[in-house]
N, C-alpha and C positions, 0 to 999 in steps of 0.2 A: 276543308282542304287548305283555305289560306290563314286557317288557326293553324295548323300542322307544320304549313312550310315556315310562317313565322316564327314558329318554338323549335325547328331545326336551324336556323339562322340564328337566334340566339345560343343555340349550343356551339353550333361552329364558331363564333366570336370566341366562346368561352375558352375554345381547344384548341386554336388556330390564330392566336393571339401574335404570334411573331411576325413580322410585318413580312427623228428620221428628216433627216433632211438634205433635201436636194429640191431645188428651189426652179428646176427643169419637172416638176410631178406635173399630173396633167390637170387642168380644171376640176374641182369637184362637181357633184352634181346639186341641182338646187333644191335642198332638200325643203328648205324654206320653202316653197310654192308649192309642197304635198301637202295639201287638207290635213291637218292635225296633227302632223307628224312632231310641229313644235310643242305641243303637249303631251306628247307622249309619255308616259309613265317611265321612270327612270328603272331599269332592267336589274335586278338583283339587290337593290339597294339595301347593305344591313342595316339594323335602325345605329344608335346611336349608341356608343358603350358606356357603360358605367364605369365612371372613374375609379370609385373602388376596386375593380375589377384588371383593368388596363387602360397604363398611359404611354404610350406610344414616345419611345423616348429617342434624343437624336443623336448618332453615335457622334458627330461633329456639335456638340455644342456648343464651344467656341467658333464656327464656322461665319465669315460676314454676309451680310445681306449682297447676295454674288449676285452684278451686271458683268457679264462674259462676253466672251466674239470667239466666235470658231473658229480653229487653227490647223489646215491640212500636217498632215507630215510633212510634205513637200517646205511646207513656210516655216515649221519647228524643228524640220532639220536644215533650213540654209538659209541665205540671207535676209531671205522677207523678216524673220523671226526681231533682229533688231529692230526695226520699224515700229513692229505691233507691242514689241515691250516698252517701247516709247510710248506709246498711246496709253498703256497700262498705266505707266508713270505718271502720265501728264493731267489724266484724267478721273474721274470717279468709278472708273471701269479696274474690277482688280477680282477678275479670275478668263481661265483660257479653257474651251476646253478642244482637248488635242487627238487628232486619229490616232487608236493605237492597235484597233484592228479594223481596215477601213473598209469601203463600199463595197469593192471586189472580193474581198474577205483576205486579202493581204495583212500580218503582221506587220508591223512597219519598222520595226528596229530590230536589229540582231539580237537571239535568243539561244540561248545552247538548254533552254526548261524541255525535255524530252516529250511531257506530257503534249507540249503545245505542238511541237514538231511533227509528233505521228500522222494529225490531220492537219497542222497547216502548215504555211508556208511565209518566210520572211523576206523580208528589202530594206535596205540601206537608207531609205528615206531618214530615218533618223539615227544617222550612224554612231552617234553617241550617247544611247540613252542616259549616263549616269552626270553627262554632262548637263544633259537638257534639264534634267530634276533639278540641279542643285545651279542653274539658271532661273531658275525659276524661283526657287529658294531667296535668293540675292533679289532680285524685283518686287518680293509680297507677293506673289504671282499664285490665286488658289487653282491648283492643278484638277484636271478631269477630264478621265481617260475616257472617249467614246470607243462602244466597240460596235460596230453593226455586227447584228447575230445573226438572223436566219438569210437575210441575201449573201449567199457565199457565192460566189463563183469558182473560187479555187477550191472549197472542197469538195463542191458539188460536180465537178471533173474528177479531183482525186478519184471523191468516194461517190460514185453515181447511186448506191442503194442507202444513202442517205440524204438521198435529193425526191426528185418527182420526177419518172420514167413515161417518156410517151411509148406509143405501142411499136414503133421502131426499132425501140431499144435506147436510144438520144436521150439525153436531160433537156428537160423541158425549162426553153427558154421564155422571158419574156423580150416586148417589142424594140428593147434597149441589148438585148444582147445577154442580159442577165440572170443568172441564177438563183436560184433559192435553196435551202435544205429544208429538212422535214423536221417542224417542230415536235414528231410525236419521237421523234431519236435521241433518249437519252443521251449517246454519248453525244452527239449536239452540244445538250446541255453543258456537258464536264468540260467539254474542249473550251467552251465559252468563258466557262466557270474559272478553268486554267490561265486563261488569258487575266481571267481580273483578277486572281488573286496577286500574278506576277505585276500588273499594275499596281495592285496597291502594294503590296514588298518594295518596289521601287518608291514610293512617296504620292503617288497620288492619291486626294484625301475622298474622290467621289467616283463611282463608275457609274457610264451613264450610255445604257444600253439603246441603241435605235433597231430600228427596224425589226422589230418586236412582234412581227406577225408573219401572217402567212399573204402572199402574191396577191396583188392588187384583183378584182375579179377572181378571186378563184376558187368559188363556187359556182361557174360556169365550165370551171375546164377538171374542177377534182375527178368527177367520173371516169374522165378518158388518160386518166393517168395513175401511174402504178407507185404505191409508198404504200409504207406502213402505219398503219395507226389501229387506236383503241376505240373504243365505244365510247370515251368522253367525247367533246363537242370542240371544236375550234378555239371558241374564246375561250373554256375550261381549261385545254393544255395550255395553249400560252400565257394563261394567268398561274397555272400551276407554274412554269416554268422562273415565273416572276419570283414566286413567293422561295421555290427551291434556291434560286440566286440569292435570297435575303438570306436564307439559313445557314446556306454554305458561307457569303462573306460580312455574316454579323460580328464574328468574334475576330477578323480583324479591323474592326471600327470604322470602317469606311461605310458611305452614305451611298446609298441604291437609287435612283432615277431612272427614267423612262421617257424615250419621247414618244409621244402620242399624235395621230392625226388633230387637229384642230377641232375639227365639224363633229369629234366623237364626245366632245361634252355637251354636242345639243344634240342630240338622235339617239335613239336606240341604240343598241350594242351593237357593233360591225361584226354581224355574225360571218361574213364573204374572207375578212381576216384575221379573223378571228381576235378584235380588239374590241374589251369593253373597258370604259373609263373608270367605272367603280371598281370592276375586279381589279384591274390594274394598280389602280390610285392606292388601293386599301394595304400591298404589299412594297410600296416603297417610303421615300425618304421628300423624293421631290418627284414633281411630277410637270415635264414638259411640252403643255401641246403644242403646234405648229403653229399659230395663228397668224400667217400670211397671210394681209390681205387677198395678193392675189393669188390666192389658194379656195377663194370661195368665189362665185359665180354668183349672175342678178337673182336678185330676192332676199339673199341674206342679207339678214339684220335692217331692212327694210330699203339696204342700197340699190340703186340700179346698176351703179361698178362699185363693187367692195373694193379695187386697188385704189382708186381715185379718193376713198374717204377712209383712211388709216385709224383714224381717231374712233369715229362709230363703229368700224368692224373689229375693233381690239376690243371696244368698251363692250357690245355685242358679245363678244366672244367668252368674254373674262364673267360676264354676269352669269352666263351661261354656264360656265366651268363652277363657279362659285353656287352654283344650284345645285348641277350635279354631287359635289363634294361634299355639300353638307351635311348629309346623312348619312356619313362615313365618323361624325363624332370626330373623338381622341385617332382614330384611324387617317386622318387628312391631314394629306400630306403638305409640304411647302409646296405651290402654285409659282413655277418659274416659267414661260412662257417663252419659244424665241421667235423675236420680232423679226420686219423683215427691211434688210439695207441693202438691195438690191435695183435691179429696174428693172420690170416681171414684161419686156420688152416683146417676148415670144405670144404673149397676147393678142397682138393686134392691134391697129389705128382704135385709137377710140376706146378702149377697153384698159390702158393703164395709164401710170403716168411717171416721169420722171422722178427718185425717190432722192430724196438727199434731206439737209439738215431740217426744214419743215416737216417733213414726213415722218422721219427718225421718232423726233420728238413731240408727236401730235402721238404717236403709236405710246411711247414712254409717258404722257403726259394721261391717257387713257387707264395703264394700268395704275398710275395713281389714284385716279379719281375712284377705282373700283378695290382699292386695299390690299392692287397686290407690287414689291417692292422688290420682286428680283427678275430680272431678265436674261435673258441669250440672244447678242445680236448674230444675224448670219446672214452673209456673203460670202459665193463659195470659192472666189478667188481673195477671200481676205482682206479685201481692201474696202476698209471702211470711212464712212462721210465723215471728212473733217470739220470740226468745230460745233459738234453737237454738245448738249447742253445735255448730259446724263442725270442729272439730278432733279 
């Protein structure tokens, strides 16, 4: 059997060759303190491609070695935005990437594209799109449009039987108030797909999809809830979904990316949201985990508080991602990671600490030592630690 499934992973290489962040998530759990789990067998791994065969090519290869900071709508359509293009300037940091369909599933600039219209819904946050491009333009500034895809809230009101229906009839929310749609609805997909292609017609050179799964726990609640789907598996459609993104926006040259949970490069495949880090990794361009310190809990990476040692739980983190990856070959993607410039304050006495210019750069200094040289810094009101040493 595991000669057969091997020799159908090699055919699928052969045929199949085309290639989240909010810093309020709750604790992860400590996966590090399950008996074995850090040895786990890495879940679908294809071996390694032959060159001859396929080399995974980059449609940005002029593209620079991108340190970024996240940039709401709200700050790239109004005055915060001077500030952060100062820092662009001033610094080793020279790329942004910008809401351009955000948390709530809000468009954020004015669109008269009809395709995007039908499911969703726009805002003035950035009332001048074509100004903000060629802002950007003027600065060196490499542009990348985030679009959160499956937590929608506004289309999941619009269109309730593209969401998850509890037995009252209500869209099922989560604890924040939030909705989700159903990753098994193609037109999902296209609505999403519409969005990016309109971002990159306007000039942005990467689209960088979050929130790429389905609801936190939610193979506890799929039972008692009503949506559509197929007989593929969780992490299958949202990796299908992945690779459908790359085909539709390969031929206009923009770069595919993903943010991933952090802890999915050291565990098994999140079958609950359906994210696995190899399926994922294998169909993009760059690939983003989370690795917030305090985004991991006691026992990782041998810490007793991951927020308190930035340094170990990156380095930790990135060894681990770099295991995962490797047996993805010519299929592995660029390793951009976004670090964390925050203070993870809602922790607790005792459990984080104050993050600023040490912290920053013990986190930057970590993915050095492990070979990887681009980053995403994130703070989600933008304001980031002055006088950090980016390089």
């Amino acid at each position: 059997m595991e000669l057969i499934f091997a020799m159908l992973l090699v055919l699928n290489n052969l045929f199949t060759s085309s290639p989240e962040g909010d810093n309020n998530k709750p604790l992860l759990p400590s996966w590090k303190a399950i008996p074995g789990i850090a040895a786990a067998t890495q879940p679908d791994a294809p071996p390694a491609a032959d060159p001859s065969i396929f080399v995974k090519t980059d449609p940005q290869p002029d593209a620079p070695i991108v340190k970024g900071i996240y940039v709401t709508s709200h700050s790239a359509g109004g005055e915060r935005m001077a500030g952060l293009l100062q820092l662009i300037d001033d610094t080793p940091l020279n790329s942004m990437v910008i809401d351009i369909k955000d948390d709530y599933g809000y468009i954020t600039y004015p669109s008269d594209n009809a395709e995007m219209l039908e499911l969703g819904e726009t805002r003035r946050n950035i009332a001048d799109i074509n100004a903000l491009m060629a802002r950007l333009v003027q600065h060196e500034v490499y542009p990348i449009a985030r679009i959160v895809v499956f937590k929608d809230s506004v289309l999941a009101a619009k269109r309730p039987e593209l969401s998850f229906v509890q037995a009252d009839g209500t869209v099922w929310q989560n604890g924040r108030k939030e909705s989700f749609v159903n990753p098994y609805r193609k037109e999902v997909w296209d609505y999403n797909i519409a969005i990016a292609k309109e971002a990159a017609r306007l000039g942005f050179k990467e689209i960088q999809f979050d929130y790429v799964r389905f609801p936190e726990g939610f193979e506890n609640k799929a039972d008692s809830l009503a949506f559509d789907r197929s007989g593929e598996s969780r992490v299958q459609i949202v990796a299908d979904f992945v690779k459908y993104a790359r085909e539709q926006l390969e031929p206009l040259g923009i770069r595919i990316s993903v943010d991933i949970f952090g802890y999915a490069a050291s565990v098994p495949a999140a079958e609950g949201i359906g994210q696995d880090f190899v399926k994922l990794s294998k169909h993009v361009d760059v690939i983003s985990p989370m690795v917030y310190p305090s985004h991991y809990s006691t026992g990782w990476f041998k810490q007793q508080t991951p927020d308190k040692a930035p340094y170990e739980t990156i380095k930790g983190s990135m060894l681990d991602t770099h295991d995962k990856l490797e047996p993805l070959g010519h299929y592995k993607p660029v390793i951009r990671p976004w670090i964390q410039d925050f203070t993870a304050s809602w922790l607790g006495k005792g459990n984080y600490i104050p993050y600023g210019k040490q912290e920053v750069e013990a986190q930057i200094q970590a993915l050095q030592d492990t070979g990887v040289d681009e980053y995403l810094l994130w703070n989600a009101g933008n304001r980031y630690t002055p006088g950090v040493k980016y390089e």
